[in-house]
C-alpha beads as a LAMMPS data file, in Angstrom:
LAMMPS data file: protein, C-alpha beads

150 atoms
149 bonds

1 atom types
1 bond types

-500.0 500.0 xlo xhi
-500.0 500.0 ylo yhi
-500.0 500.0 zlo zhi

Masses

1 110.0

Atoms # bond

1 1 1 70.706 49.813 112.119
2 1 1 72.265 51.429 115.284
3 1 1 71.708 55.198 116.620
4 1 1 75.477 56.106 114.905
5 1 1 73.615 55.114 111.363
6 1 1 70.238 55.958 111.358
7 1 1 70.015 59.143 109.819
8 1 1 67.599 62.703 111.478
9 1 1 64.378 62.679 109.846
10 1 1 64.729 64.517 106.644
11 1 1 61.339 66.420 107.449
12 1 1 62.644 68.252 110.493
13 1 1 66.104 68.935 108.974
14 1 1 66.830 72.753 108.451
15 1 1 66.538 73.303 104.502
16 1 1 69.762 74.939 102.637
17 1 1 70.020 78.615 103.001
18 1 1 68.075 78.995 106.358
19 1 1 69.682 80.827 108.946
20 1 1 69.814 80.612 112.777
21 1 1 67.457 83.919 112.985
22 1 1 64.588 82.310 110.617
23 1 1 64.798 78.887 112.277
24 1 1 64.215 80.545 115.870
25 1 1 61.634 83.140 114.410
26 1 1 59.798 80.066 112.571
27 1 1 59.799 78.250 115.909
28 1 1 58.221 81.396 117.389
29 1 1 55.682 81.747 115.192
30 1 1 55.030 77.883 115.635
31 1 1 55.005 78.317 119.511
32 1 1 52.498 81.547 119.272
33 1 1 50.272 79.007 117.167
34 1 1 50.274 76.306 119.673
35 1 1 49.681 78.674 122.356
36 1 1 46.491 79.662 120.051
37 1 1 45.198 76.168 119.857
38 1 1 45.340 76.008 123.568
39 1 1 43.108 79.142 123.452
40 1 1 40.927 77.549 120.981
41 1 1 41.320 74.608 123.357
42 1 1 39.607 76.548 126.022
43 1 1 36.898 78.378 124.143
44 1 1 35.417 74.652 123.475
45 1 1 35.665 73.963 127.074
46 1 1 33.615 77.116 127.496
47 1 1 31.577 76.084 124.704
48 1 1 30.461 72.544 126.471
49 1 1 30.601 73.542 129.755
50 1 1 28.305 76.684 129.269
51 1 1 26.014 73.953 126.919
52 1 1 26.311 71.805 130.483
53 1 1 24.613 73.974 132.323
54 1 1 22.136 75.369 130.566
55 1 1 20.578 71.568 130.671
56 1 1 21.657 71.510 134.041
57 1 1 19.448 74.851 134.447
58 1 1 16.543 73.377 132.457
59 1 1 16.823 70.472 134.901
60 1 1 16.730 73.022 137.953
61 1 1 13.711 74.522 136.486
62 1 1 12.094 71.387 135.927
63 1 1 12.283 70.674 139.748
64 1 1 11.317 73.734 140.848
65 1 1 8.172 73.251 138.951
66 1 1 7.763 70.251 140.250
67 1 1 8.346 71.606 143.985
68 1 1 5.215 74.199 143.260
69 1 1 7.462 77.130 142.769
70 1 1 6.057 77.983 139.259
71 1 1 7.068 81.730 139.394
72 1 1 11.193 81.365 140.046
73 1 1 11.004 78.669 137.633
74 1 1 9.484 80.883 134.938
75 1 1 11.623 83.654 135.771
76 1 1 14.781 81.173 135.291
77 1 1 13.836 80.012 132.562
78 1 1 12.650 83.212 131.056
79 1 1 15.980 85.631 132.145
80 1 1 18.456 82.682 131.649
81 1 1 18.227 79.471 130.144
82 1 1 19.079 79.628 126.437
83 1 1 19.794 82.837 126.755
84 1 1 22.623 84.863 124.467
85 1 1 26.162 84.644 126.405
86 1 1 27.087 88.388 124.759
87 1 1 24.742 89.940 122.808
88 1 1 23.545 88.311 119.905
89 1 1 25.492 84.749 120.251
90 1 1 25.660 81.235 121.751
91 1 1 28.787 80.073 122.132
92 1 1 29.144 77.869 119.102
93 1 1 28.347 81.833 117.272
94 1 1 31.786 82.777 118.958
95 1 1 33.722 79.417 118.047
96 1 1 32.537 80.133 114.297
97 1 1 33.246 84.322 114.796
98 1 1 37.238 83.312 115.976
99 1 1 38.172 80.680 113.678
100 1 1 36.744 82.572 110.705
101 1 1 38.519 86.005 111.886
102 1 1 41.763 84.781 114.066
103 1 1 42.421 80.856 114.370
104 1 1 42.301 80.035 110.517
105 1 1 44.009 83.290 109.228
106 1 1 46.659 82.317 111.530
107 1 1 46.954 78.802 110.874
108 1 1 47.372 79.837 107.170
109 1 1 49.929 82.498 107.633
110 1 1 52.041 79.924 109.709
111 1 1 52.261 77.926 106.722
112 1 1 52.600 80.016 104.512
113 1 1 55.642 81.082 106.211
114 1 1 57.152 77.651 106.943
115 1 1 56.811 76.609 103.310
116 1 1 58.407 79.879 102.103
117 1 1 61.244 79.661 104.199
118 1 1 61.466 76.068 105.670
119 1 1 60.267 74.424 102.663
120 1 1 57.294 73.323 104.550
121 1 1 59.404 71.351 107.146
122 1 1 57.913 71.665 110.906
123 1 1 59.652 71.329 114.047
124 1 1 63.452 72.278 112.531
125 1 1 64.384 74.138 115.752
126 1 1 63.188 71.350 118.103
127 1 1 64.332 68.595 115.831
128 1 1 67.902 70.935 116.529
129 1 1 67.663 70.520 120.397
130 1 1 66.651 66.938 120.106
131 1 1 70.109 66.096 118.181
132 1 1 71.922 68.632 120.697
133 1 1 69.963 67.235 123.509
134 1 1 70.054 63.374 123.356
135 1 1 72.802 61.044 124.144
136 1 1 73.904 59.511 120.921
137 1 1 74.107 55.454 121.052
138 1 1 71.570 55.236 123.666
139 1 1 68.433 52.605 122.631
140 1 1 66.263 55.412 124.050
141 1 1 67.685 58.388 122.512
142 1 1 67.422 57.439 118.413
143 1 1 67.043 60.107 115.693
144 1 1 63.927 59.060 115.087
145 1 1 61.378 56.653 114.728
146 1 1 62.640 53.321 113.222
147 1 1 61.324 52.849 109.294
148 1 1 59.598 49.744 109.147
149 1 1 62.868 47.948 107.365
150 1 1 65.399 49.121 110.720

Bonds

1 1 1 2
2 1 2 3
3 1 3 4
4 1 4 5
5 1 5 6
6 1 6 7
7 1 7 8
8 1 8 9
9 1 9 10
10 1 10 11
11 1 11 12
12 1 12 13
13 1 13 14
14 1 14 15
15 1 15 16
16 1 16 17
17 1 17 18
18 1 18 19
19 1 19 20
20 1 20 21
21 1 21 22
22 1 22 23
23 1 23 24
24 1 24 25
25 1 25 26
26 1 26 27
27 1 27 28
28 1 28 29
29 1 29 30
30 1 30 31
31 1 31 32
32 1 32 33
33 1 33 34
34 1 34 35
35 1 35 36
36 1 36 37
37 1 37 38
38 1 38 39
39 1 39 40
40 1 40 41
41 1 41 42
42 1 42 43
43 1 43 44
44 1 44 45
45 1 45 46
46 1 46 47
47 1 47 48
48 1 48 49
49 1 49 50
50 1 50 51
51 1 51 52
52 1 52 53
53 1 53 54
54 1 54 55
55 1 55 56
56 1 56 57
57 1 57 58
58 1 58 59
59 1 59 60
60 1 60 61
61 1 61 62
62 1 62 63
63 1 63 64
64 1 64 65
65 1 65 66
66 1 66 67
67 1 67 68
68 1 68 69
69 1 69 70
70 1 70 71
71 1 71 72
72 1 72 73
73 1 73 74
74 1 74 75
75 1 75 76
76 1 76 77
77 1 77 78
78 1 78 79
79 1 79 80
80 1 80 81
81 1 81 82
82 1 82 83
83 1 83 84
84 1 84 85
85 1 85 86
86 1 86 87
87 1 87 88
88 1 88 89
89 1 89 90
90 1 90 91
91 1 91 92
92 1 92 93
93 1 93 94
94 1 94 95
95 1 95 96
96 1 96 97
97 1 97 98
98 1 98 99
99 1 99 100
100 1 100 101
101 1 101 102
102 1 102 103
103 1 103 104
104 1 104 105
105 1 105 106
106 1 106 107
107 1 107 108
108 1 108 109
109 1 109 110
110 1 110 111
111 1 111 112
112 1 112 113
113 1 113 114
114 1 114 115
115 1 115 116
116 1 116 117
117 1 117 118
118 1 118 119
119 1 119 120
120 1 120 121
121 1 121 122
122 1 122 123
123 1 123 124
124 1 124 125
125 1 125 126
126 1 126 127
127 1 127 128
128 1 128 129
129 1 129 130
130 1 130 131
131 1 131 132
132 1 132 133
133 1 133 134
134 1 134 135
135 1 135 136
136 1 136 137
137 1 137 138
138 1 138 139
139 1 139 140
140 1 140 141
141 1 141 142
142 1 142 143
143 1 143 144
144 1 144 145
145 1 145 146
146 1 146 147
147 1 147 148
148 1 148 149
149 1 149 150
């Protein structure tokens, strides 16, 4: 099947009755929620890497010890490793504090609102620029995907 044939993916194809204003907003609210899993994104790096070195620590304090400086490495080890990173939590106590109160709200209220008015279809604004965007005919510019019978 050539390019001129093959048909846009149903799935990203705006849905009768949706507007310019509702695709862009949709993409919006799409592009806010990727910009929140790049947040989330980081708060696991900050997770591990604040998990990294508080072994690293316990490994400091184990050489110190072993160096004869007992009292800085009970003082480290008292005032910092495993300590709380804000009052009260670890890190993993934050990861489980935002996706309870921000990430999975969110995540939920972008569907919600792509269902409602995009009959659950994702990506209808960029699947837009893709068919204004690509050069029709080329072997590296195709609608889509081939289905396993093209």
């Amino acid at each position: 099947m050539n390019d001129h044939q093959t048909p846009a993916d149903p799935h990203h194809r705006r849905p009768d009755g949706a507007d310019d204003k509702t695709v862009e907003a949709l993409a919006a609210l799409s592009k806010a929620l990727e910009t929140t899993e790049r947040a989330r994104g980081r708060l696991y790096d900050f997770h591990q890497l604040t998990g990294t070195a508080d072994f690293q620590l316990g490994d400091a304090v184990r050489l110190l010890r072993e160096a004869g400086h007992h009292e800085w490495a009970e003082k480290i080890s008292n005032e910092i490793l495993g300590r709380n990173v804000i009052p009260g939590h670890w890190t993993f106590q934050i990861i489980e504090a935002y996706n309870a109160t921000y990430y999975r709200p969110f995540t939920e209220l972008e569907a919600g609102a792509k269902g409602e008015l995009a009959e659950h279809r994702d990506h209808v604004h960029e699947a837009e620029l893709k068919e204004e965007r690509r050069t029709h005919g080329h072997p590296d510019h195709t609608a889509r995907p081939p289905l396993p019978r093209d």
